[in-house]
N, C-alpha and C positions, 0 to 999 in steps of 0.2 A: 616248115621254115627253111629257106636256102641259109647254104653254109655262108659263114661270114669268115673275114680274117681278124681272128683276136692270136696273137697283136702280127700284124702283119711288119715281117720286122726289116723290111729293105727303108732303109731312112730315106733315102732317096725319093721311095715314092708318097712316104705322109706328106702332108699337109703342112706348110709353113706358119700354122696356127694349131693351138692346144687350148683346153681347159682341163680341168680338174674337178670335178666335184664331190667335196666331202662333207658330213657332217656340220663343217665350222664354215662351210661358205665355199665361193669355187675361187679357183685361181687360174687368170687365163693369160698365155705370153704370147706374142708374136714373134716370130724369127725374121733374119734382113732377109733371106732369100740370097743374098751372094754365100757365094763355091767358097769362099777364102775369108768367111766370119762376116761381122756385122755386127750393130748390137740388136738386142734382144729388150721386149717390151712387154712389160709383169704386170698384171693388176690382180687385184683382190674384190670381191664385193662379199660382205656373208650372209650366211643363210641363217632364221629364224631357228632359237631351238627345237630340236625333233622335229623339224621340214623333213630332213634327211635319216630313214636306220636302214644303214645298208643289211641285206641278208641276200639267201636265196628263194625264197618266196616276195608276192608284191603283197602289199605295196613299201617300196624302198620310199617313196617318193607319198609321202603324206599332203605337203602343201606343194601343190605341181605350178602353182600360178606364181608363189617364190621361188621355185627353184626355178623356171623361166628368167624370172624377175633379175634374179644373181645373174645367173647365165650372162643376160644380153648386157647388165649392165657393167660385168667382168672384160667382155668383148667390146664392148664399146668403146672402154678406155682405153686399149692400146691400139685402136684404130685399123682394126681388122678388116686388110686388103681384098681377102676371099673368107665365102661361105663355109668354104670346107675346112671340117677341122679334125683331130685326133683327140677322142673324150677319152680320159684316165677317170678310171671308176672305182671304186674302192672294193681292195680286195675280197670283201665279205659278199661281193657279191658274184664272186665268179670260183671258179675251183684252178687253182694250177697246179698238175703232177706229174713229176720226173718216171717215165717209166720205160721197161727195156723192154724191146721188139727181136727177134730174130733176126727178122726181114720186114722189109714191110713193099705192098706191090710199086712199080714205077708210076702209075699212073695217080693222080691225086685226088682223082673221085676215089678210086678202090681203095687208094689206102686211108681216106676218111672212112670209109665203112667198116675197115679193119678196127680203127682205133676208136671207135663209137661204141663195137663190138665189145670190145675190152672196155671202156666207162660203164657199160650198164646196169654193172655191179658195185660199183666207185662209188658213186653220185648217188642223192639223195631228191635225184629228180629227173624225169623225162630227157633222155637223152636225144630220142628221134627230135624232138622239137628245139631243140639246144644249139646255140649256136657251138661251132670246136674249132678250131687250128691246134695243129703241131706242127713244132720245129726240129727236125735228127739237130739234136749238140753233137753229139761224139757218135762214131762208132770205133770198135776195140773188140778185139778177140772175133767179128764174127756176130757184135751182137751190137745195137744199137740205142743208145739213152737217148729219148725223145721227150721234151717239154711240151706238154699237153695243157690245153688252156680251155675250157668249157664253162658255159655259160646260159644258165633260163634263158628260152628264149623270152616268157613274157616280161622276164626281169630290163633283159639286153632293151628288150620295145621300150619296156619305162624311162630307162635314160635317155634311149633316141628321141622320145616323142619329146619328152624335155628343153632338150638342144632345138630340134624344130620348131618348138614351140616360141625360142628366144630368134628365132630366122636363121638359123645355121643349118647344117649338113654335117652331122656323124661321119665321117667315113671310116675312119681306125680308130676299134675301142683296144684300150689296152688296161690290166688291170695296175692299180699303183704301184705294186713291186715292182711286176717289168717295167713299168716307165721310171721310176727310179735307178732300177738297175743299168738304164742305158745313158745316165748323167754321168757313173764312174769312168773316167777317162786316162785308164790303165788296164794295160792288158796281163797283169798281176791277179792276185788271187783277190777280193775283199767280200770283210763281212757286214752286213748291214740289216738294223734294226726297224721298221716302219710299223711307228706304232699311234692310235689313235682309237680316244674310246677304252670299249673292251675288247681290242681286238688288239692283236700281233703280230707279226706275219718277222720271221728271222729268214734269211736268206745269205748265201755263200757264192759269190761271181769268180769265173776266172779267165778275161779277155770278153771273149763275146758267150762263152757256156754258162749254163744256169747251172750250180751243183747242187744245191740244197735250197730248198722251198717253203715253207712249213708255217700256216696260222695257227694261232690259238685264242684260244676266246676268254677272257679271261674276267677271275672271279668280279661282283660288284660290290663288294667288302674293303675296300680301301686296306687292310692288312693283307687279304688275299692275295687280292691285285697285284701288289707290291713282290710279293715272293713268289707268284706264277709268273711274275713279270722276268723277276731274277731267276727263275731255273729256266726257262724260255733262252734267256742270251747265253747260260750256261750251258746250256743241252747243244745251243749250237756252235759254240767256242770249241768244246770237247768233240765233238764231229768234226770240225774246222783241222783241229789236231791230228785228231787220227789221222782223217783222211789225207790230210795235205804234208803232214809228217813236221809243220810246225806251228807259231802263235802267232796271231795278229796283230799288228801294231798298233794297228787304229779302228773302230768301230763306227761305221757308218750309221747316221740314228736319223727320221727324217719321223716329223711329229711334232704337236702342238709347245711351241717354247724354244724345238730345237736342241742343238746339242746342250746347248747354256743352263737348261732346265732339266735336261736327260743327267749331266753331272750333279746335279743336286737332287735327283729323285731320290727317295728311301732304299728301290730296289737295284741303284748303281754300286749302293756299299755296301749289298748281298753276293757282288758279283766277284772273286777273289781267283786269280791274279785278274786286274783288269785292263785292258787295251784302253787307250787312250780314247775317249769318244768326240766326235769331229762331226760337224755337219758336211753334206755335200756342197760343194764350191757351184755357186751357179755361174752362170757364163761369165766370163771377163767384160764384155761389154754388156752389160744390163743395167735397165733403168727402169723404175715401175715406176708407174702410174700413181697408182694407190699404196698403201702400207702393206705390204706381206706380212705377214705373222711369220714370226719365226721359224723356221724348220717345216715350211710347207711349199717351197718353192722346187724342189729337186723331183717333181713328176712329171709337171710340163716342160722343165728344164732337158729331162730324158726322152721327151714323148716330141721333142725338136732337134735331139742331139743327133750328129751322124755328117 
């Protein structure tokens, strides 16, 4: 399988159109296309329950002729100019890890082969056949922190055949952290939570660098849940600290209900001292189509931002 770009991060060059697909259904926007804003154009359609369990093995994708169905009828409604688009998939199906290189070669075949090298012990799957992009964040001392992004390849096929299936064109998959993470529009430190299901994912931005990455899968006991949920944002408030030498003020949360229901979950009053939890703001000009569900709007919002 040829290398692909997950996420291929020059804004510039995506695609003026996104969707999203999750578990609860996809969410797809359109952007104006002008330099100097425009508004932006949201729909929702949802998916059947368990159509969608995102993993790393197939099939993600149980009922392929609804998840088509969502697709095209997500796209439909905001009157999608081009084929091509930027798919945001859910993070359980892809692996993202912070890791430090040396060096790594100039050339960007050799240095894909470097860093394949190093996954093949990572992953809990087929690496030569995987799709990979890394991005160098930082170098310092001598040494360099690279975001590494890898992904099945037969998982990566599933969602493309999907989108094609609905008449698009996949071009830039990106997993939903990173397209969340590129909604925040500050080049300050923040922390944010993207949670959905049984799955987690805590993350730590600062400007355009990814500093901390981290899913977790979590228990299916409704008690459990609830307090892997709360040591999950603790584990990364306390990293947040350390590392950054202080506190957050506000807690980016993007998941079923949104902020509105993140503040009244059981596991927000396990969380002590707690940052203020905030949804991510989506465009100033936007207008959907269909009804968003709360707090699912900020991946295609990110996966257009730039």
């Amino acid at each position: 399988m040829a290398d692909r770009n997950i996420p291929k991060t020059a804004a510039a060059m995506r695609p003026k159109l996104a969707c999203e697909i999750r578990p609860e259904g996809v969410i797809a926007a359109r952007g104006s296309g002008h330099r100097h804003g425009g508004e932006t154009v949201m729909a929702f359609a949802p998916l059947p329950a368990g159509a969608l369990t995102p993993g790393l093995k197939v099939p993600n994708v149980s009922n392929r002729s609804a998840a088509a169905a969502a697709v095209e009828s997500a796209l439909g409604e905001v009157n999608a100019k081009t084929r091509d688009l930027t798919l945001v998939i859910p993070d359980a199906a892809a692996r993202v890890l912070l890791l430090d290189f040396d060096t790594l070669p100039g050339k960007r075949a050799e240095a894909q082969q470097v860093v394949r090298f190093r996954l093949r012990k990572m992953v809990p799957f087929d690496v030569e056949s995987a799709a990979v992009s890394y991005q160098v964040m930082a170098e310092q001392a001598g040494q360099l922190s690279v975001l590494v992004t890898v992904m099945p390849g037969d998982v990566l096929a599933e969602y493309e055949a999907v989108v094609r299936d609905a008449g698009y064109t996949p071009g830039v998959v990106l997993p939903s952290t990173l397209a969340v993470a590129a909604a925040i529009q500050s080049s300050d430190s923040a922390l944010m939570v993207n949670h959905g299901g049984s799955l987690v994912t805590t993350a730590v931005t600062q400007g355009d660098e990814m500093l901390l990455h981290r899913l977790m899968e979590l228990p299916a006991d409704q008690r459990g849940h609830n307090q892997e949920m709360a040591q999950a944002v603790i584990t990364a408030l306390a990293w947040y600290e350390d590392t950054l030498r202080k506190i957050p003020d506000v807690l980016y949360y993007t998941g079923p209900g949104g902020a509105a229901a993140a503040r009244m979950a059981p596991w927000a009053a396990m969380v002590e001292p707690a940052p203020r939890i905030e949804d991510l703001a989506l465009p100033e000009r936007a207008s959907t189509m269909t009804s968003i569900p709360a707090g699912m709007g900020a991946g295609v919002a990110g996966a257009l931002a730039g």
